[in-house]
C-alpha positions in Angstrom: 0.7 43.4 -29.2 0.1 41.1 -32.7 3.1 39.3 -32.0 2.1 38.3 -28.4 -1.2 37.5 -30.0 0.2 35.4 -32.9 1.8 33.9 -30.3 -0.8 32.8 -28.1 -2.4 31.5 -30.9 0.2 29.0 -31.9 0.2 27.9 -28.1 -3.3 26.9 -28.4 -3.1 25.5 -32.2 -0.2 23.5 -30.5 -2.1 22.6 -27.3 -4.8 21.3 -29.4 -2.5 18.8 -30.9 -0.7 17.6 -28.0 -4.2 17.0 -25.8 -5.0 14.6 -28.7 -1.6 12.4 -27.5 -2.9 12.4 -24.4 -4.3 9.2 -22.3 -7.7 9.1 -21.2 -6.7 9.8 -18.2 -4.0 13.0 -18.5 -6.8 14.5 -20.4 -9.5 13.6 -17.4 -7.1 15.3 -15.1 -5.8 18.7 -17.7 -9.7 19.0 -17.5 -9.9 19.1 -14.0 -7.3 21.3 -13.3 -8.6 23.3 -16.2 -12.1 24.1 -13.8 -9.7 24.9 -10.9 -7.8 27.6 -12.8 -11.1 29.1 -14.4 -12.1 29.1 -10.9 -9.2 31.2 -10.1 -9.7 33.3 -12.5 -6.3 32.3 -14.4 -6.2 34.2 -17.8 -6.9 32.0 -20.6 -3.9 33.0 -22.2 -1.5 32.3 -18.7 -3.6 28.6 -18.7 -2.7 27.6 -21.8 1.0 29.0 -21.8 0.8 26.0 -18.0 -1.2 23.4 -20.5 1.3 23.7 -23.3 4.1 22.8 -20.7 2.8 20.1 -18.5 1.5 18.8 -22.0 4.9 18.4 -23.6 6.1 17.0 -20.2 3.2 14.4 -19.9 3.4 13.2 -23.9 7.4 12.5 -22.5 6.2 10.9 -19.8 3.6 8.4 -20.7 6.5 6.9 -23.2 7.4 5.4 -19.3 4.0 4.6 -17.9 3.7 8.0 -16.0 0.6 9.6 -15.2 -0.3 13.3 -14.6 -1.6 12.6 -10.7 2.0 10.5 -10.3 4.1 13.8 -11.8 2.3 16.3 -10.1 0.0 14.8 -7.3 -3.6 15.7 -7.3 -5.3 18.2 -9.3 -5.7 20.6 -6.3 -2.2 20.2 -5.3 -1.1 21.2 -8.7 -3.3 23.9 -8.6 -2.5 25.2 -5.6 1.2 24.9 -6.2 0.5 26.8 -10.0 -1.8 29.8 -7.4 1.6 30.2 -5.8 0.2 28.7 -2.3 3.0 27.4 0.0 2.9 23.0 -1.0 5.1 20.3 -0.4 6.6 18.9 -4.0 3.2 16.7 -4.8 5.2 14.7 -7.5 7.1 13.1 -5.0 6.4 10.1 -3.1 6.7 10.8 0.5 9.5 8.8 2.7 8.5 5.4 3.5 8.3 6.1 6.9 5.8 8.9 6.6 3.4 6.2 4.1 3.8 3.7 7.0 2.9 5.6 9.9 -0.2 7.3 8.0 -1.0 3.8 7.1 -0.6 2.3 10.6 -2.7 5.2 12.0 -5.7 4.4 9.5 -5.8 0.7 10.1 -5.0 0.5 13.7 -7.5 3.0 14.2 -10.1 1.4 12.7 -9.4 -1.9 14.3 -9.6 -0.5 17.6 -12.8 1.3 17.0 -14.0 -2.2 16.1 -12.9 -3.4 19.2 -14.3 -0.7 21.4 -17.6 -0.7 19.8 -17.6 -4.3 20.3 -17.4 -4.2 23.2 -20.1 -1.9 24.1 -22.4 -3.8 22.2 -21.7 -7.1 23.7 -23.3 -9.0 26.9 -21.0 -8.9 29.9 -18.7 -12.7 29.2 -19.2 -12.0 25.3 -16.8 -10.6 23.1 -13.2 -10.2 23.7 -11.6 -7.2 23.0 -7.7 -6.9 21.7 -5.3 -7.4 23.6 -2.8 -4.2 24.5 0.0 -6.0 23.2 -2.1 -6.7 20.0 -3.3 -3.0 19.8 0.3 -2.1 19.1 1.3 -4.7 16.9 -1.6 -3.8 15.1 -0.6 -0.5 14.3 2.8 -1.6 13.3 2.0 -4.1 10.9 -1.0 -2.5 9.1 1.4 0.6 8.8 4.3 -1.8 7.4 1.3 -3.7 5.4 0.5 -0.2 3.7 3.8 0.5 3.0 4.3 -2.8 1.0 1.0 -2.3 -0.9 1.7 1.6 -2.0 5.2 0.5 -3.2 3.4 -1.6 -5.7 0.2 0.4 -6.9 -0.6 -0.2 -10.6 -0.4 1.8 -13.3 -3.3 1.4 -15.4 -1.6 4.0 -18.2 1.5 1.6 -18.6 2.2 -0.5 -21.6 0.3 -4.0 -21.7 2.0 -6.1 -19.9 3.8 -3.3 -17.5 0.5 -1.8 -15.7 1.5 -4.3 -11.9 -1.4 -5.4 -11.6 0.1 -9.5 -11.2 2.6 -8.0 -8.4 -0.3 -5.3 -6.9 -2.3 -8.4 -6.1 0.1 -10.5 -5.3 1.8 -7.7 -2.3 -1.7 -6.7 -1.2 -2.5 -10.8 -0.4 1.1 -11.4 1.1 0.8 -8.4 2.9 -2.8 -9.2 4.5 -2.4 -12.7 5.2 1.1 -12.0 7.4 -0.7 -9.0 8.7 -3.2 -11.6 9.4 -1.2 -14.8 11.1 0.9 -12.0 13.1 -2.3 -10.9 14.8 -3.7 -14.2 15.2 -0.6 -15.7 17.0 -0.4 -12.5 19.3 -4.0 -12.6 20.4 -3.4 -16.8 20.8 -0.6 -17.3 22.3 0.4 -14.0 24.3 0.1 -14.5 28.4 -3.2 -11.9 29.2 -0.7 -11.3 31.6 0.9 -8.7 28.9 -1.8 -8.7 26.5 -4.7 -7.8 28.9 -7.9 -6.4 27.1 -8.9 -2.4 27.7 -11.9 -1.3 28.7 -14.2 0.0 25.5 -13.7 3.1 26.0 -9.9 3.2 25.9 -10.0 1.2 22.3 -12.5 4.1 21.5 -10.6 6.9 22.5 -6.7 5.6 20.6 -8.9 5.3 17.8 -9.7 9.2 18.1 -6.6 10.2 18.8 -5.4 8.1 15.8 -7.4 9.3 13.3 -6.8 12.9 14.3 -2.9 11.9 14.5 -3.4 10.7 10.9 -5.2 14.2 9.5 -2.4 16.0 11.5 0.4 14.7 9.7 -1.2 14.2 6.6 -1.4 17.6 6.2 2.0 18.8 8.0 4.1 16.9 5.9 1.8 16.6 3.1 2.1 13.0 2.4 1.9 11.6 -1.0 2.1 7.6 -1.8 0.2 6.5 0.4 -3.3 4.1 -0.3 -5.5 6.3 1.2 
């Protein structure tokens, strides 16, 4: 019983010096994981014995530009992966296909509740909705737009001159403007032969279904990587 206790003594002598080789922001997030295990009524001994590990792992990892929420996803994913509840691997990006479709299914959806609400609000010869054509291209490019923009987040916790911030801006403005110039030409020069405008309603109800098609497979294939 003294041994175990010596023990878990050096753990949190040790823990105390590794927290202070922390970033800002690993310690922000130890801290917030830290409420979510108290909450769980995680022995203070068992918490510290996790700290002490993820610690050693993150003081390794920051040498590279890492960050806690990049190795193991947000704090109640690690937490809920630490309570033993069933979690997709939350330090690992999610395919790119998965990040583009949850991306797609955001923006399109928002578009064409734009459009829909428009609509409704607009004196009969007023606005113009999208185009059908337009819808889908919509939800195509903004998901392939997403895609671009995760795949070159920043890292605020990098070295100076390694955080991506020059090449974050620079893939969220290409990305936007061709997103842009696509939907421009589609809803110019398309026939409204093909690219005939929906009632309201109908841009109002793919907007539902996309935004509960997003929470769907958000949470079915617990998709990390994405922007939002």
């Amino acid at each position: 019983m003294e041994e175990t206790t010596n023990n878990a003594g050096q753990v949190k002598i040790e823990n105390q010096e590794l927290r202070h080789k922390l970033t800002k922001r690993n310690e922000q997030y130890l801290l917030g994981l830290d409420k979510t295990l108290k909450a769980a009524n995680i022995a203070e001994e068992r918490r510290e014995e996790i700290y002490n590990r993820m610690m050693k792992e993150l003081v390794n990892a920051q040498k590279t530009g890492k960050t806690a929420r990049q190795m193991y996803g947000t704090v109640a994913e690690c937490a809920e992966k630490l309570l033993g509840k069933p979690e997709a691997d939350a330090s690992e990006r999610s395919a790119d296909w998965l990040i583009a479709v949850d991306g797609g299914l955001l923006l399109g959806s928002i578009f064409a509740l734009i459009s829909g609400v428009s609509l409704l609000g607009a004196n009969k010869g007023g606005a113009v909705g999208m185009g059908l054509i337009s819808l889908i291209l919509n939800f195509i490019i903004g998901g392939l737009a997403m895609l671009v923009i995760s795949k070159f987040s920043p890292n605020p916790d990098a070295p100076k001159g390694k955080k991506g911030f020059g090449k974050y801006i620079f893939a969220t403005t290409g990305s936007m403007l061709a997103w842009m110039l696509i939907m421009t030409v589609s809803m110019t020069f398309l026939p409204a032969s093909i690219n005939f405008e929906l009632p309201a309603f109908a841009y109002i109800a793919v907007a539902v279904v996309g935004f509960v098609a997003k929470v769907f497979l958000k949470k079915k294939y617990h998709i990390v990587g994405g922007i939002l």
